[in-house]
C-alpha positions, 0 to 999 in steps of 0.5 A: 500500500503507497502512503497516498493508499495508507491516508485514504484509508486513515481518512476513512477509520479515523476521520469518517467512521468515527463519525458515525458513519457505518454504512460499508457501502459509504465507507467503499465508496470513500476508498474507491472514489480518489479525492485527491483527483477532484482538489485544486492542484494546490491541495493534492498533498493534503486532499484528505486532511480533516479540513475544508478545502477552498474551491477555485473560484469561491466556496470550500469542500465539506470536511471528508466526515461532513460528507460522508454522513450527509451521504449515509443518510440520504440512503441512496439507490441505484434507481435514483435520480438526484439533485445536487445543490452545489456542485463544487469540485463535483466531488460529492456529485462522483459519489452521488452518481456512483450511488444512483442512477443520474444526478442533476447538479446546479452550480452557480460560479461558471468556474467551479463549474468547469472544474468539475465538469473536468474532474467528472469527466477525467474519473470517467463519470458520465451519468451527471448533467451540471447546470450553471444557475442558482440552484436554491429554487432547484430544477422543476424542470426535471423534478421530481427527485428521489434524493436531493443534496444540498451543499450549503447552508440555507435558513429554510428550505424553501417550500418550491425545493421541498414540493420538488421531492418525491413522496418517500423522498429524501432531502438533506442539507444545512439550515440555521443562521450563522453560528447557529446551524444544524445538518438537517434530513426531510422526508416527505410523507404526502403531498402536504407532509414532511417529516425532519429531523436535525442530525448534528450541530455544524456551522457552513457557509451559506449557499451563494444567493442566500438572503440571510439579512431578511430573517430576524430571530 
């Protein structure tokens, strides 16, 4: 095993595991998909350190633990269409297509976009349609969705995002305002019924267009 293998794998014992995250497939996943292939060059030595890595543009990668949860929670199938929220360094958008049958993925900043677009393309993962726009409102186009991610955080989820689930669908993401903020997963039971339950406390940066001065608490 190389010293790259050797950190891979500490990254999924030390740091993902530890955090609850049980699932072997999650836990494969981490192992099979190559982080280190989807960081800015900059950052390929450190590409599995517990830490949030800054994208191209703007905006930073969740923490390798933060991701690994999120995903064990969605529960995802090989029949799922998703939605990714967020598309970043495109990532978590492998290991969502890894997991389902197709992602739709919304990246407002054209750079990271690109970015991932080639990352994506170079690991050889095709069942994914990035989308250059503000994804806080998602895609009713090709709604609705078994699974939605969404990769920042939001004060609410806004009730256009949640009507584009599915019944039995999962949604997961981050709601709250700065510092205060909590990792959250939705399930809609009927058309009018959603169940949610708050998974652990964090603190993320806000999705790009998030209007966070309008609240007050």
């Amino acid at each position: 095993m190389n010293d790259m293998e050797q950190t891979r794998l500490n990254m999924v014992k030390c740091q993902i595991h530890t955090w609850d995250v049980l699932d072997e497939n999650i836990l494969n996943i981490f192992m099979t998909v190559k982080r280190e292939n989807f960081v800015p060059p900059a950052y390929k030595n450190i590409a599995l350190s517990d830490i949030e890595i800054p994208l191209p543009s703007h905006g930073k990668m969740l923490f390798p633990r933060v991701e690994a949860r999120l995903l064990q929670e969605l529960d995802l199938t090989k029949k799922d269409k998703v939605l990714e929220i967020g598309t970043g360094s495109g990532y978590v958008t492998a290991i969502l297509a890894k997991l389902s049958a197709f992602v739709y993925s919304i990246e407002i900043d054209e750079t990271n976009k690109k970015f991932a677009m080639n990352n994506l393309t170079e690991n050889g993962i095709t069942n994914v349609s990035l989308t250059t726009g503000d994804g806080i409102n998602g895609m009713v186009a090709k709604a609705p969705y078994d699974k939605i991610f969404i990769g920042g955080a939001l004060v609410e989820i806004p009730e256009n995002l949640k009507n584009q689930l599915k019944i039995g669908g999962k949604l997961i993401g981050f709601i709250g305002r700065d510092p205060v903020m909590h990792a959250i997963i939705m399930e809609r039971i009927s058309e009018t019924e959603f169940n949610q339950k708050q998974l652990f406390e964090t603190d993320i940066a806000y999705l790009t267009g998030e209007k966070t001065e309008q609240f007050n608490f």
